[in-house]
Backbone as a printed PyTorch tensor [residue, N CA C, xyz], in Angstrom:
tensor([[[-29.7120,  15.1470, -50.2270],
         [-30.4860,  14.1310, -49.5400],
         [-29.5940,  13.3200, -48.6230]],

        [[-30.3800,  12.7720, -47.5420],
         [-29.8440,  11.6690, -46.7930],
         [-29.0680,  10.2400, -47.6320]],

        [[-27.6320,  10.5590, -47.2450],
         [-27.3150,   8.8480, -47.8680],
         [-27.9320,   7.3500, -47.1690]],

        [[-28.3010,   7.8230, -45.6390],
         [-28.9190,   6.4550, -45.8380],
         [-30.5390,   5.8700, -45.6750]],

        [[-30.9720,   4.7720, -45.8110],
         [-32.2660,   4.4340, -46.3300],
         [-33.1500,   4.0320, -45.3890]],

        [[-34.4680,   4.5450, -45.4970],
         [-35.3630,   4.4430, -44.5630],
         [-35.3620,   3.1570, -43.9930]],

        [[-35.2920,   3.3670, -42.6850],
         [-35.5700,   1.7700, -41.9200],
         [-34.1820,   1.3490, -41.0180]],

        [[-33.5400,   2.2050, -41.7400],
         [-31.6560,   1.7670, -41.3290],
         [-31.1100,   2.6390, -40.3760]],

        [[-30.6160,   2.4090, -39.1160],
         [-30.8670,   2.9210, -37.6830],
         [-29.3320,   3.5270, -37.9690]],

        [[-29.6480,   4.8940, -37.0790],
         [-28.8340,   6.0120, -37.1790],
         [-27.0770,   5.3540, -36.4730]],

        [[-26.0370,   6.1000, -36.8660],
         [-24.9320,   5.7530, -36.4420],
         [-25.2800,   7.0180, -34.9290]],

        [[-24.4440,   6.3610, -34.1540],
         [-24.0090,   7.4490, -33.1560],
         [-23.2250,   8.4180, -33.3150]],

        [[-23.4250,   9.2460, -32.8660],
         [-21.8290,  10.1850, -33.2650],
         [-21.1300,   9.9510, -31.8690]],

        [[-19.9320,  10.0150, -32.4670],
         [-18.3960,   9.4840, -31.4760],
         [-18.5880,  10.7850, -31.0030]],

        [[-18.3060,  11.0690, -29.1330],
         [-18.0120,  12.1050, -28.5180],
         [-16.7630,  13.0640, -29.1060]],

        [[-16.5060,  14.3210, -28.7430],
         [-16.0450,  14.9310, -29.2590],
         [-14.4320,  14.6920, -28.6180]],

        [[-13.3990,  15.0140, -28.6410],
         [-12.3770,  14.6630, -28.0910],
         [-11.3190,  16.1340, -28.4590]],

        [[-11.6930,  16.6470, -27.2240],
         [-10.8900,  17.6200, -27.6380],
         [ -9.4870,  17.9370, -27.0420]],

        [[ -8.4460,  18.4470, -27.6400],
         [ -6.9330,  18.2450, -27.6790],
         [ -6.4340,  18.7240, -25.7290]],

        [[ -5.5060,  18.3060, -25.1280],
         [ -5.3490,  18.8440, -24.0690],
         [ -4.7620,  20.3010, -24.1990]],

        [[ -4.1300,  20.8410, -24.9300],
         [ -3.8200,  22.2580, -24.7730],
         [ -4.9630,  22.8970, -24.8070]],

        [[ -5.8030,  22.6290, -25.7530],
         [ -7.2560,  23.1870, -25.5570],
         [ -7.7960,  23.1550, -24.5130]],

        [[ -8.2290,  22.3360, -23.8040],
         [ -8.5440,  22.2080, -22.3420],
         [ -8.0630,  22.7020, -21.6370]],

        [[ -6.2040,  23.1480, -21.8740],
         [ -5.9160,  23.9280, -20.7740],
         [ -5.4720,  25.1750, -20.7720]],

        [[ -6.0620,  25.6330, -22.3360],
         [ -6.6140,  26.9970, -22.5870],
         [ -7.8330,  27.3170, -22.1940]],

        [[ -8.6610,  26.7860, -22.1020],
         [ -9.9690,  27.1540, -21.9480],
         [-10.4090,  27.1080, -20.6300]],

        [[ -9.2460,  26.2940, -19.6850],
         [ -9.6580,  26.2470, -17.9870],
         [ -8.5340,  27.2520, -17.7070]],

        [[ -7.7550,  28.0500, -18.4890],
         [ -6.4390,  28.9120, -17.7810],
         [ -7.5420,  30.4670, -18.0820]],

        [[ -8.0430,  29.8620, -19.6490],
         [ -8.8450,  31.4490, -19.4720],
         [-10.0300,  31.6960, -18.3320]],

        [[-10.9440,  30.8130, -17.5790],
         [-11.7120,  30.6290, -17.1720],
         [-11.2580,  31.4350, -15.4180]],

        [[ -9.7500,  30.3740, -15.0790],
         [ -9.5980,  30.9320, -13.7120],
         [ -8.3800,  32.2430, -14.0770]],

        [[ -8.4480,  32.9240, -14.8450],
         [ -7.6130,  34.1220, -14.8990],
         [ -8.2830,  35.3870, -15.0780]],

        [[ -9.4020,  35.1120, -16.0310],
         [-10.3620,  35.9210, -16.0700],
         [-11.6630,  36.2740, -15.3000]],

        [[-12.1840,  35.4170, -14.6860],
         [-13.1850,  35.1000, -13.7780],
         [-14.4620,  35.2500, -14.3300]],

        [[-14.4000,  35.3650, -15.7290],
         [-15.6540,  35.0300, -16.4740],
         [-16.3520,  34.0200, -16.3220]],

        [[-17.6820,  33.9220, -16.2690],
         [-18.4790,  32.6870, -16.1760],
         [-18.0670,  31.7220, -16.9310]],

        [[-18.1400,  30.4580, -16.4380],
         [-18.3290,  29.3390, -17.3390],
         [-18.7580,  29.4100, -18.1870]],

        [[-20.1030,  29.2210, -18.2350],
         [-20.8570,  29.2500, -19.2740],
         [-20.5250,  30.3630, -20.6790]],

        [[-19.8130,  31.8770, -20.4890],
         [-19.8780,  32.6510, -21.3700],
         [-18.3980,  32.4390, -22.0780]],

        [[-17.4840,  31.4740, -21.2030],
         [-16.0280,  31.0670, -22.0920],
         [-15.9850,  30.0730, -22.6330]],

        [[-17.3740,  28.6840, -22.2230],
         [-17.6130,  28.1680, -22.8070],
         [-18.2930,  27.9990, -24.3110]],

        [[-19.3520,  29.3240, -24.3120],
         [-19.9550,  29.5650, -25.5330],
         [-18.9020,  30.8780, -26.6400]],

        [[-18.1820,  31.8100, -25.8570],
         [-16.5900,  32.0370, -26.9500],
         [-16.2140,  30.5930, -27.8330]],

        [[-15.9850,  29.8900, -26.7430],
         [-14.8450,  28.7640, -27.4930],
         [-15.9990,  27.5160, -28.2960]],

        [[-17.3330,  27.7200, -27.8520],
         [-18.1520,  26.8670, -28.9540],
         [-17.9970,  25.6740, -28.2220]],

        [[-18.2050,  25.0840, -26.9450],
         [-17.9000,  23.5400, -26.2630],
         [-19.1980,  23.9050, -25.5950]],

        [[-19.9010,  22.9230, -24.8820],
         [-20.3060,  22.3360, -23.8670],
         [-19.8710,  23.3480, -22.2530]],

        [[-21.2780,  23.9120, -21.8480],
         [-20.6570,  24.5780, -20.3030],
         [-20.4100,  23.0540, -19.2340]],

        [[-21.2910,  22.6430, -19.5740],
         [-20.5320,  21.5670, -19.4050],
         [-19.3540,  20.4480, -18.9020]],

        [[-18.9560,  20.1970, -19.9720],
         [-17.6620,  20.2860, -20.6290],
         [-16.4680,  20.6870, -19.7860]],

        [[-16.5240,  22.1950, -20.3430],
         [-15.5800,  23.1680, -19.5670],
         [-15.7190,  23.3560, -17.9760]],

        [[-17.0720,  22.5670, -17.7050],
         [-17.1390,  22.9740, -16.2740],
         [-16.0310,  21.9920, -15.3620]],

        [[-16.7880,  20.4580, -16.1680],
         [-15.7660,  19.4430, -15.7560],
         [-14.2460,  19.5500, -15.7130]],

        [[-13.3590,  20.0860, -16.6220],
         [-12.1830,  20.3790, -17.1580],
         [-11.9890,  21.5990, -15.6120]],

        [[-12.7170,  22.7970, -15.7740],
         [-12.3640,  23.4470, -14.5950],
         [-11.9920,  22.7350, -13.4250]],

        [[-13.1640,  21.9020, -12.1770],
         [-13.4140,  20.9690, -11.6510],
         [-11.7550,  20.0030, -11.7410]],

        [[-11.4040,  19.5450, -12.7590],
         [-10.1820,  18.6720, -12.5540],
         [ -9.5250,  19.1730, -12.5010]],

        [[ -9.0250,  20.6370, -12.9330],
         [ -8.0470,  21.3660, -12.7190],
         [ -7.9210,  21.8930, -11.0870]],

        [[ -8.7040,  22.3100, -10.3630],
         [ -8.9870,  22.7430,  -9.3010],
         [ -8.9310,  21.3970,  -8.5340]],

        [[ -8.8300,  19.9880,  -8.6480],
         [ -8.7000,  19.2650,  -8.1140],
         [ -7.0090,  18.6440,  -8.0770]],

        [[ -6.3010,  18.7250,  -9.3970],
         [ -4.9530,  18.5880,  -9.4550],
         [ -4.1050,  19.6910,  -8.3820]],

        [[ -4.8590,  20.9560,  -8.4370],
         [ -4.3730,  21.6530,  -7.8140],
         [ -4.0620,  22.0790,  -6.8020]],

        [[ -4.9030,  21.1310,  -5.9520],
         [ -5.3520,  20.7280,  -4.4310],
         [ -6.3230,  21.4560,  -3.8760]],

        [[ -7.1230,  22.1720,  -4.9000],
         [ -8.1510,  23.1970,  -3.9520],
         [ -9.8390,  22.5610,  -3.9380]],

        [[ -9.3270,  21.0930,  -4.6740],
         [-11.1060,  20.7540,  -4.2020],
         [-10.5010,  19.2000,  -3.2000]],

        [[-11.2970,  18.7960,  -2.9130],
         [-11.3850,  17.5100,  -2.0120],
         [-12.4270,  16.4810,  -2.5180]],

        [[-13.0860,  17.1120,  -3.1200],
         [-14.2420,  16.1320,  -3.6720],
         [-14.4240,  15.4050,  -4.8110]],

        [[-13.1420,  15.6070,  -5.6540],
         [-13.0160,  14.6990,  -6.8430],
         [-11.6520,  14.7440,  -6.6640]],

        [[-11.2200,  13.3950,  -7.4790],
         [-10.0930,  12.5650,  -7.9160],
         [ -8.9750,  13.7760,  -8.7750]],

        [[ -8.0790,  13.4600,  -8.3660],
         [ -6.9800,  14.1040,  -9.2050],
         [ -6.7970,  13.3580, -10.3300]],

        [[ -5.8350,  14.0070, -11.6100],
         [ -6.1960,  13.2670, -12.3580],
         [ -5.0860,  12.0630, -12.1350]],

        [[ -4.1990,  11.7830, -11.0380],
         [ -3.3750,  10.6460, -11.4160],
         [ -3.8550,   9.4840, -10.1820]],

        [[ -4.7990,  10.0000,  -9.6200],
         [ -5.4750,   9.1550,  -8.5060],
         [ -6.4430,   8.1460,  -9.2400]],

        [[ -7.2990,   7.9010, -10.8350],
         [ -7.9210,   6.6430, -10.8010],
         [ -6.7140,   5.8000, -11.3980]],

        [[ -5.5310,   6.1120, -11.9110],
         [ -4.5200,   4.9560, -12.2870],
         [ -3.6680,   4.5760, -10.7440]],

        [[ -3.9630,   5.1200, -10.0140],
         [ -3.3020,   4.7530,  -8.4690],
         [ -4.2840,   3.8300,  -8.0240]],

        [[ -5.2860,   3.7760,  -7.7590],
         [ -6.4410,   3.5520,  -7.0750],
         [ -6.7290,   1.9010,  -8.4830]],

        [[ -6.9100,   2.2680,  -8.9820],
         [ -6.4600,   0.9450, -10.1250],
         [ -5.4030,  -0.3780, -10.1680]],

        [[ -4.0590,   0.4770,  -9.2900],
         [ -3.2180,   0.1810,  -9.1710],
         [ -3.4190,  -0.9190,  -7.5410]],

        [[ -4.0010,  -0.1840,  -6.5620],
         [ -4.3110,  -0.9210,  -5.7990],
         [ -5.0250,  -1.9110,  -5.7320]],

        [[ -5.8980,  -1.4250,  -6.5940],
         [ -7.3460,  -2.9050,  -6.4260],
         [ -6.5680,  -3.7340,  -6.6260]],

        [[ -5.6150,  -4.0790,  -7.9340],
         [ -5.0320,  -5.2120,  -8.1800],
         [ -3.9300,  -5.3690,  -7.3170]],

        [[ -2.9570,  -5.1970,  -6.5060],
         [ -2.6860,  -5.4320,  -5.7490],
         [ -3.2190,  -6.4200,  -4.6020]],

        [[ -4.5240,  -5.8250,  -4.4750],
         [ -5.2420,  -6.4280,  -3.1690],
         [ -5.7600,  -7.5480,  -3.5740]],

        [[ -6.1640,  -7.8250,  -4.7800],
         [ -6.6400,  -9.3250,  -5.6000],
         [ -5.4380, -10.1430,  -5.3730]],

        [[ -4.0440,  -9.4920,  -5.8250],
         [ -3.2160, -10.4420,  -5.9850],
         [ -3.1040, -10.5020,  -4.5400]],

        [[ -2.6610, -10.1100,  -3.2710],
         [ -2.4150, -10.2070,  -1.8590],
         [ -3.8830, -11.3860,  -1.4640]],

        [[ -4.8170, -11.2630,  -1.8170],
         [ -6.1490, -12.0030,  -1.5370],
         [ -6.2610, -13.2350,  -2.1270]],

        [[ -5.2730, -13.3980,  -3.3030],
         [ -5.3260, -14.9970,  -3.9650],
         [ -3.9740, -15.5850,  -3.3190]],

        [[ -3.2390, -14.7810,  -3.0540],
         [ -1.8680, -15.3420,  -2.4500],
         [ -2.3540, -15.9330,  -0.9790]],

        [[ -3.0760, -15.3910,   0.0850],
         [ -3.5700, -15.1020,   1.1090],
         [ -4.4920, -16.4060,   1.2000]],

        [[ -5.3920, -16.5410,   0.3320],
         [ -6.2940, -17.8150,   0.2640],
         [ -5.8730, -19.2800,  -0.2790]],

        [[ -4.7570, -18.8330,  -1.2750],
         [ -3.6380, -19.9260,  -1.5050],
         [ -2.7140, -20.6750,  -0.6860]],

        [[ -1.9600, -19.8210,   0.2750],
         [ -1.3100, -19.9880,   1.4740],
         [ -2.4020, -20.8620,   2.7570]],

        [[ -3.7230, -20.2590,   2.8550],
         [ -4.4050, -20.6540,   3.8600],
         [ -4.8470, -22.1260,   3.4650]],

        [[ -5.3270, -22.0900,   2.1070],
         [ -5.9520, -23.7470,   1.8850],
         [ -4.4780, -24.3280,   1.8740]],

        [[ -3.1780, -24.2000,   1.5140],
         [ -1.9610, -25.0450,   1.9870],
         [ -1.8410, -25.6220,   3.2610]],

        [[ -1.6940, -24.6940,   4.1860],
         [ -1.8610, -24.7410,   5.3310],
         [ -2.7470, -25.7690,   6.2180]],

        [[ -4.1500, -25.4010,   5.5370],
         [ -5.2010, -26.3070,   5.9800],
         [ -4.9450, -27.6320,   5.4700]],

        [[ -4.4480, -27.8670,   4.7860],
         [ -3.9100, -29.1180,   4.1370],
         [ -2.8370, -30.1510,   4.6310]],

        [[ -2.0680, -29.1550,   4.8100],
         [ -1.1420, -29.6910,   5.1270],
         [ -0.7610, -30.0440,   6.6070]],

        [[ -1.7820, -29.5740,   7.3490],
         [ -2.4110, -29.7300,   8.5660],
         [ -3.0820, -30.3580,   9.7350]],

        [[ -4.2080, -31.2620,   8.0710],
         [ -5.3400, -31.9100,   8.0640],
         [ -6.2380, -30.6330,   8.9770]],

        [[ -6.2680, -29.7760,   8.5770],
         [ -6.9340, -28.6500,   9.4480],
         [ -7.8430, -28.8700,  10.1340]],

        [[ -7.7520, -29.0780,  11.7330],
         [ -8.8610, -29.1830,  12.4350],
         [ -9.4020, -28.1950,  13.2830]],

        [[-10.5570, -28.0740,  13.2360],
         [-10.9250, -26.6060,  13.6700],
         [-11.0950, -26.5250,  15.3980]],

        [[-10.6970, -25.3550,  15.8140],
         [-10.0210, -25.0200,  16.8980],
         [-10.9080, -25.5310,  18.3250]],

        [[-12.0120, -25.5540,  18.4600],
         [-12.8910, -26.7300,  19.7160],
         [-12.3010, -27.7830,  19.6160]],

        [[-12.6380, -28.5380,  18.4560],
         [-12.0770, -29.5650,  18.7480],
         [ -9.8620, -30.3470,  19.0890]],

        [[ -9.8050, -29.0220,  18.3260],
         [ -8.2320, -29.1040,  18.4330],
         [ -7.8940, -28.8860,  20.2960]],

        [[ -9.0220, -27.9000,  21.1110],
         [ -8.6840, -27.9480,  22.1680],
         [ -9.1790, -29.2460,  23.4110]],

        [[-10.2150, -29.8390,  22.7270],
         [-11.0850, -31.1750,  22.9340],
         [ -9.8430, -32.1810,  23.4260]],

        [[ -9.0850, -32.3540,  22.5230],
         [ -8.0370, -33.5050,  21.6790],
         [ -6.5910, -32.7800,  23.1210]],

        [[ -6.2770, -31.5180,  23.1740],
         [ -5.2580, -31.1190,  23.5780],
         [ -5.6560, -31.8580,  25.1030]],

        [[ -7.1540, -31.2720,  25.5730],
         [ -7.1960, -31.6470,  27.0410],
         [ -7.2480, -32.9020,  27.7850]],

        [[ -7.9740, -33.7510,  26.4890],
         [ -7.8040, -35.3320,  26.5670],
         [ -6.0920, -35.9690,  26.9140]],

        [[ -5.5330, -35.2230,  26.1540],
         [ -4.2080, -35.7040,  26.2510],
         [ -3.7400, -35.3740,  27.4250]],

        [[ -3.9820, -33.9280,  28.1700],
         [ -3.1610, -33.6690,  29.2160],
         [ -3.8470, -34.2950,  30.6090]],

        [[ -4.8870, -34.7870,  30.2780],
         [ -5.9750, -35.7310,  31.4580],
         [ -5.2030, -37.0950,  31.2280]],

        [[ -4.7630, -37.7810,  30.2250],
         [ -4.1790, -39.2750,  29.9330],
         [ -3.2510, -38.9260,  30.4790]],

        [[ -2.4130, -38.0420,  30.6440],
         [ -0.9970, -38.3510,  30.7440],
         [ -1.1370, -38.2680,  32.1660]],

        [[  0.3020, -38.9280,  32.9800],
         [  0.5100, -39.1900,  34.1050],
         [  0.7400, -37.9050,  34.8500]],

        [[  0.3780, -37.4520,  36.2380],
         [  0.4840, -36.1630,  36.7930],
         [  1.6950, -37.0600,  37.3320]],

        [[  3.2710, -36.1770,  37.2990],
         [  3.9780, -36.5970,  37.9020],
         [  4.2040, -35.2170,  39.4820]],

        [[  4.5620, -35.7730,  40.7580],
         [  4.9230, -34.9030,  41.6340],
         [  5.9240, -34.6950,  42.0540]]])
């Protein structure tokens, strides 16, 4: 019988996690043999699936697809975003200094103020 009791909501099952040599047995047999996916997938008992994806990244490390990520491109690409946060808080940090320290006046009127001055002052000849 079931150990647990009516009313009491099912656990999930944790995805399967399977070892990387496995994966790169099962994508070495795939492009050596030229057997279908699907029929090296159901030998080895996984997900076509699965194995399709694993193919797919392999063929992408390898440089022969263009359309998905290698696998060391989402820790690069990760790597940048934060970069660009930190360049973007440094960037907006620097600018409100600036404006501050400035009394930042915005640029019409900064040229308003420039032409007044050069009309006051004396035209010498």
């Amino acid at each position: 019988m079931c150990s647990r009791s009516v009313g009491e909501p099912r656990a999930a099952a944790a995805p399967r996690k399977y070892p990387d040599e496995f994966r790169e047995r099962a994508v070495r047999e795939v492009r050596t043999t030229g057997r279908p996916i699907a029929h090296v997938a159901k030998n080895l008992g996984i997900h076509k699936e699965a194995l399709c994806g694993w193919v797919r990244r392999a063929e992408a490390d390898a440089g022969e697809r263009d359309d998905r990520l290698t696998t060391a491109e989402p820790g690069e690409s990760k790597q940048l975003r934060v970069e660009r946060a930190i360049f973007q808080r440094v960037t907006r940090y620097d600018e409100e200094r600036l404006r501050s320290a400035l009394d930042h006046v915005p640029p019409a009127e900064y040229e308003r103020g420039r032409w007044r001055q050069q009309e006051a002052a004396p035209q010498s000849a």
